[in-house]
Residue, then its C-alpha position, 0 to 999 in steps of 0.5 A: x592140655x591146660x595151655x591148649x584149653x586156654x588159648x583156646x578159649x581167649x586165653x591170650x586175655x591173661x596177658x593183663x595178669x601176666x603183665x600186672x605181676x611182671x609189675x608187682x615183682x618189679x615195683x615191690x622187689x625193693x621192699x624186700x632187699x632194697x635195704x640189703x642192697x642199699x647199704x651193700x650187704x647183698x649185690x643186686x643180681x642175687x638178690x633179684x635172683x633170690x627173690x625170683x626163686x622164693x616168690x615162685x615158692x611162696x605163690x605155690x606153697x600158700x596161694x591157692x588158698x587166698x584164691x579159693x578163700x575169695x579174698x578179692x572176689x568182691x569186685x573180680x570181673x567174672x568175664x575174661x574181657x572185663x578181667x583184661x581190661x582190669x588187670x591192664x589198668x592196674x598193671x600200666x598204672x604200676x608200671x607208670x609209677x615204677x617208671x618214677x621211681x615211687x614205691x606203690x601199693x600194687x595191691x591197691x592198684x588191682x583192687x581198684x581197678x576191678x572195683x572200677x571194672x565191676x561198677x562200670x558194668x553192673x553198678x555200685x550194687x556189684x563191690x561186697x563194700x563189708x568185704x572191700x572195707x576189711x581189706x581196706x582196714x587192712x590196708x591201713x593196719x599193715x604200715x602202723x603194724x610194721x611202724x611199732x613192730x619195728x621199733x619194738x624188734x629195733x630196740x629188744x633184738x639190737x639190746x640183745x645183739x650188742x650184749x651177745x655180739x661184740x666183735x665187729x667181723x662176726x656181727x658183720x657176716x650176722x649180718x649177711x646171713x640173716x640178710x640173706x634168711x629174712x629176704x628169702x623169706x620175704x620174698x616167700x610172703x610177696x608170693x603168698x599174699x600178693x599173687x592172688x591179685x594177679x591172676x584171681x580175676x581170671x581164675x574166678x572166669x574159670x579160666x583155669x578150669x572149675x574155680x574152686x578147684x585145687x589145680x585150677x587154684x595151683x595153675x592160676x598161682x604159678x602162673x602169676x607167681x612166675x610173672x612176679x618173678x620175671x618182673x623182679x629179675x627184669x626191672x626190679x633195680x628201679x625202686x630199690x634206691x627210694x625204700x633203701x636210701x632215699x626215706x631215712x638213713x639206715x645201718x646194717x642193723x636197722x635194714x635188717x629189721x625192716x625186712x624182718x617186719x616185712x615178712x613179718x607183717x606180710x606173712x601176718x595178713x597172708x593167714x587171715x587171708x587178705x591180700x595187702x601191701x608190700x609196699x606198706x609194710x616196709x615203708x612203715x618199718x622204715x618210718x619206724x627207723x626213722x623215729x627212732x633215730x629221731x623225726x627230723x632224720x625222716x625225708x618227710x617229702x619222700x615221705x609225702x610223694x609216697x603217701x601220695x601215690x598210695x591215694x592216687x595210684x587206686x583211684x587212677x586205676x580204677x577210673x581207667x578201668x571203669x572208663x575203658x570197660x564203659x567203653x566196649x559195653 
């Protein structure tokens, strides 16, 4: 009945969300087991499988409620056209970037992409800037979080687990298992916190019937959550080298700790209902590995490519949605 209702009314526009989380799934899934993968703990195909599961259960299990928080509210198109034009934006954008092989902020990329969509059409006056600036302090807090919590976890958990561990065999299938704990639940947290940039433009359309509703909340998250998990299984394989391999060497141990942080970090900003990046968090974990092992074992120019893209890739998204919706004004 929802399906019939909303193809009805335009609904092939949700195509830009769908396509949008297909991006999300496909750039972020590194930051979830990429460092798994990268040093051989776990094999891409069930890693991607698992994280297909998981993001589909976190967007179910504690979505909706960042959608009906209005978390990205502030600058959400409340017409369907402007929501596609926004969400196709953000999603080619991402998709360019993943092409590259940088690892980018997903999130950022659909904020500023309403963001351009809104000024475009009512001004300046439209984006909630007290609401944009705490997603934006957010956003900065979330790598500096995942840079100490690392360090702080590197050097009380890896203390602890020489002292209690010693043989090589059981330390190993450690390893594994909690590979495979930490990366489910890190997938479950991607779900949580980042399905609602997905789809919430259109769920504030009413789209999927009476905003504010708790099926229309429900439908809007599975939904964007499947497509994540489409764009996981389908091109997830891309980015996973940069955030495993290419920033700082790292052990079993210490990628084991940057996916714990991950969660962490994500799971975090998910109860206080702002959206923030995947990306973020884990490059900021990693960056912590790096310190710890010392500077100069940092790629600092993989380093400046990613910082890079972090700036750019919301301001190219947003002017391209503001240009286009300019456009069919």
């Amino acid at each position: 009945m929802l399906f019939r209702s909303l193809f009805a009314s335009g609904g092939y526009k949700i195509f830009g969300g769908l396509y949008l989380g297909w991006g999300i799934g496909a750039n972020n899934a590194a930051n979830i087991f990429g460092t798994a993968v990268a040093t051989n703990a776990i094999r891409y195909r069930l890693a991607v499988i698992l994280i297909a599961v998981f993001v589909i259960i976190g967007s179910l299990t504690e979505g909706p409620k960042l959608f009906s928080s209005g978390s990205t509210k502030f600058a959400s198109a409340s017409d369907p056209t402007l929501a596609l034009v926004a969400t196709l934006a953000a999603a080619i954008t991402i998709n360019i970037v993943t092409y590259l092989s940088l690892p980018t902020s997903t999130t950022q990329a659909a904020i500023g992409a309403y963001m351009g969509v809104a000024i475009s059409s009512a001004g300046w006056q439209a984006v909630e800037w007290a609401k944009f600036l705490r997603m934006a302090v957010g956003w900065v807090l979330s790598p500096v979080i995942g840079l100490f919590l690392c360090l702080l976890l590197l050097k009380v958990l890896g203390y602890l687990f020489k002292k209690l561990v010693s043989n090589y065999l059981i330390r190993n299938r450690i390893y594994k298992i909690a590979f495979l704990v930490f990366g489910c639940y890190g997938a479950y947290t991607l779900g949580a916190n980042n399905v609602v940039v997905t789809t919430s433009a259109y769920y504030h359309a009413g789209m999927f019937g009476l905003c504010g509703s708790e099926s229309a909340a429900l439908w809007a998250a599975l939904l964007g959550g499947v497509s994540m998990a489409l764009g996981a299984l389908t091109y997830g394989g891309k980015v996973m080298t940069t955030i495993g391999k290419k920033i700082t060497p790292l052990d079993s141990f210490s990628a084991l700790i940057v996916v714990l942080v991950h969660s962490i970090t994500l799971h975090f900003f998910t109860q206080i209902n702002i959206p923030v990046s995947s990306t973020h968090a884990v490059v900021g974990a990693v960056a912590g590995v790096g310190l710890m092992h010392g500077v100069q074992t940092v790629n600092r120019k993989t380093i400046t490519s990613i910082f890079i893209g972090w700036v750019t890739t919301p301001l190219v998204a947003g002017f391209c949605a503001w240009a286009a919706a300019g456009l069919i004004r």
